[in-house]
C-alpha positions in Angstrom: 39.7 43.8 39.0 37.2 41.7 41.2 38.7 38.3 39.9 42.5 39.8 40.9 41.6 41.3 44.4 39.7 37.6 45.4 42.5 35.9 44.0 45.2 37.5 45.8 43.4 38.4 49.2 43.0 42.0 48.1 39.7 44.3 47.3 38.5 45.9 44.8 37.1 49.3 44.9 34.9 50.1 42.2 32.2 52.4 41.3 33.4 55.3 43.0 34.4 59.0 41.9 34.9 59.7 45.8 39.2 59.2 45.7 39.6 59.7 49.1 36.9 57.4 50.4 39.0 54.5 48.3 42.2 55.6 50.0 40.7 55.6 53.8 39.7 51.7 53.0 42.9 50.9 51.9 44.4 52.4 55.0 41.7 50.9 57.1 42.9 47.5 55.3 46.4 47.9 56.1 45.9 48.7 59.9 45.1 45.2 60.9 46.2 42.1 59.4 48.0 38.9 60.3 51.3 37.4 58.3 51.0 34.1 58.0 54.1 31.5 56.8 54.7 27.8 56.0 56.4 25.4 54.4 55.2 24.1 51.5 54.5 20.1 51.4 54.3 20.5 47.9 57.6 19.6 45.4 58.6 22.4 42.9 56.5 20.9 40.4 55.1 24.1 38.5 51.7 22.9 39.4 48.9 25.5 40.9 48.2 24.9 44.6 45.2 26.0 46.6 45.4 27.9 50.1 42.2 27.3 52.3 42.4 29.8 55.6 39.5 28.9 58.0 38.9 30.9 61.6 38.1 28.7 64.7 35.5 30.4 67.2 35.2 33.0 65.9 32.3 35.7 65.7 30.5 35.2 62.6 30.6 38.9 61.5 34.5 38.2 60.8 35.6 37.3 57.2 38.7 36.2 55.9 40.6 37.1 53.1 43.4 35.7 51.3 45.1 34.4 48.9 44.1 31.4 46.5 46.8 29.5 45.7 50.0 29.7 44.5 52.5 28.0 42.0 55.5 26.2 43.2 58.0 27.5 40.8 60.7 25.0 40.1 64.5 26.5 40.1 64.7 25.7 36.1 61.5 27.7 35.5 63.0 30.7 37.6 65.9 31.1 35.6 63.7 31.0 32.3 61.2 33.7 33.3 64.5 35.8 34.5 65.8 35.3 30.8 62.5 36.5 29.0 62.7 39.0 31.1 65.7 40.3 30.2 65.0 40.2 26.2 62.9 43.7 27.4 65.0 45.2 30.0 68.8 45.6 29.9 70.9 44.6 32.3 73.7 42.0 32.7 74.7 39.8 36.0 77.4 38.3 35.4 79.4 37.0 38.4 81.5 34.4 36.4 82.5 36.4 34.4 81.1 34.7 30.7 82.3 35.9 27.6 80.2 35.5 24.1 81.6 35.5 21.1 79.1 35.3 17.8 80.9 32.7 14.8 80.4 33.4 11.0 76.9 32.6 10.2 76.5 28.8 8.3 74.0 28.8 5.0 71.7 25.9 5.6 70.9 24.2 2.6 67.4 24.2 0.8 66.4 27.1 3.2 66.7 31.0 3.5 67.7 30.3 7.0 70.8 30.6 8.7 72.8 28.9 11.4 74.3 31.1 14.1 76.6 29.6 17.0 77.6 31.4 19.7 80.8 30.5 21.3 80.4 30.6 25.3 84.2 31.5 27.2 83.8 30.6 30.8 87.1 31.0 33.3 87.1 28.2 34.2 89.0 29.1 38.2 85.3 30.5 38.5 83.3 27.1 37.9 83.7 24.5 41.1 85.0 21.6 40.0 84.6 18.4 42.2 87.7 16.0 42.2 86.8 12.5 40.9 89.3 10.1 40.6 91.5 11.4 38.0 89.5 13.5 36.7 87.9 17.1 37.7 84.4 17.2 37.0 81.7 20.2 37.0 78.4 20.9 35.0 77.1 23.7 33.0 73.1 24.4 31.9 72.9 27.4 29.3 69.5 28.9 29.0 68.8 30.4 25.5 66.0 32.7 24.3 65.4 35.4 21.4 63.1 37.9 20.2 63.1 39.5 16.5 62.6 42.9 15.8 58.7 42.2 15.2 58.8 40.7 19.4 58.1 37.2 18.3 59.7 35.2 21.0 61.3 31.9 20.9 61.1 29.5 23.6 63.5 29.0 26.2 66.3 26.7 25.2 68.1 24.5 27.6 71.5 22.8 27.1 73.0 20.9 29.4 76.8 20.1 29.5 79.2 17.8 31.6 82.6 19.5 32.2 85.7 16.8 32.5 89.4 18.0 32.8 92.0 15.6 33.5 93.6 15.8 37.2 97.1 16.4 35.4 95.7 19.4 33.4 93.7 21.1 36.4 96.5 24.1 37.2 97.2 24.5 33.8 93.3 25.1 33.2 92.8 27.5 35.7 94.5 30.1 33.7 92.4 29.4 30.6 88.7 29.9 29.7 86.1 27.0 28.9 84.3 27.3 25.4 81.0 25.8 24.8 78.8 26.6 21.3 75.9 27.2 21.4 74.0 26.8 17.9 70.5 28.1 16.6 68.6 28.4 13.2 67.4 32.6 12.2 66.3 34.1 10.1 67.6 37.8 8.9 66.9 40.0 11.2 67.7 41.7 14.2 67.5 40.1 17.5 67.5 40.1 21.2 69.8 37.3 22.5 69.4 36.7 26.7 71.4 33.9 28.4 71.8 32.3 31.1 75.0 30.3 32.0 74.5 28.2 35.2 77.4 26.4 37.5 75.3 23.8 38.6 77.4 22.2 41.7 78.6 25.7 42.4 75.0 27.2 41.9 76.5 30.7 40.5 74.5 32.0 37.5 75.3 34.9 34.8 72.9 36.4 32.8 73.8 38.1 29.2 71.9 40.0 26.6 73.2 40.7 23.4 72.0 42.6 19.9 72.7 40.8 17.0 71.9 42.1 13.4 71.4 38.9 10.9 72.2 40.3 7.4 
């Protein structure tokens, strides 16, 4: 609890059976502090940063406390930890409106596994597509993770995927839905399935989570 409270700017309050006495320094804490805010000179790199605070003449008897550090999450990583989390909490958002379909399951040879493809249908009037030429152009990044019924989880999988429809086809496609597959190797048993589907240029994401029994 120590370790926590310095690392976050909090405090610990320990060795007491006195509740209230806890509670009135918690309050006492809360009366008076400053917010502090900046920007960042550091990249979304994933990397741990540290946060120095210092206190220019002031009395000595004051002491600061803060925060550490932090970790400049990159988008990508966001979108991963939202999709683990999601293999234990149900919930879908799914703007674009992304339909999932499972295939018959493939028998790989010389193994008791199994290969199961999940067909992606994405309406495709909900993905911005940027006019190039004569083409219409837009990409896709599907984020992929599972957990069995013993909660080993898998890493999270990511698949990216250039969209191209020909100028001539464009109104025609609007009416229809995109497919993409998405393939993995399992074993039999029951999983979690969470995805993500992101519209990169248009920067819309849907997030599914599925049940699927491998017999």
């Amino acid at each position: 609890l120590k370790i926590m409270a310095f690392d976050t700017g909090g405090q610990a309050i320990l060795d007491s059976r006195e509740i209230e006495a806890g509670l009135v320094k918690v309050a006492e804490d809360l009366e008076y502090y400053y917010s502090l805010g900046y920007k960042s000179p550091h990249r979304e790199d994933n990397k741990y940063h540290d946060i120095r605070v210092e206190m220019n003449d002031a009395a000595s008897d004051y002491r600061v406390r803060v925060r550490q550090g932090y970790i400049r999450v990159s988008h990508e990583e966001k979108i991963k930890e939202a999709v683990f989390s999601r293999l234990f909490y149900a919930g879908e958002q799914n703007p674009m409106g992304v339909a999932v379909e499972a295939l018959p399951l493939k028998s790989l040879p010389g193994t008791d596994r199994l290969q199961l493809t999940l067909k992606l249908l994405i309406p495709i009037h909900n993905l911005m597509l940027i006019p190039q030429g004569d083409v219409y152009s837009g990409q896709i990044r599907v984020y992929m993770a599972l957990k069995d019924r013993e909660a080993e989880i898998s890493p999270c999988y990511l698949l990216t995927h250039e969209i191209k429809i020909p100028a001539a086809d464009y109104e025609l496609a609007q009416k229809s839905r995109y497919p993409y597959l998405a393939e993995m190797t399992v074993a039999k048993t029951r999983y979690t399935i969470s995805l993500a589907v992101e519209d990169v240029p248009g920067e819309t994401i849907s997030f599914i989570r599925l049940e699927k029994e491998i017999r």
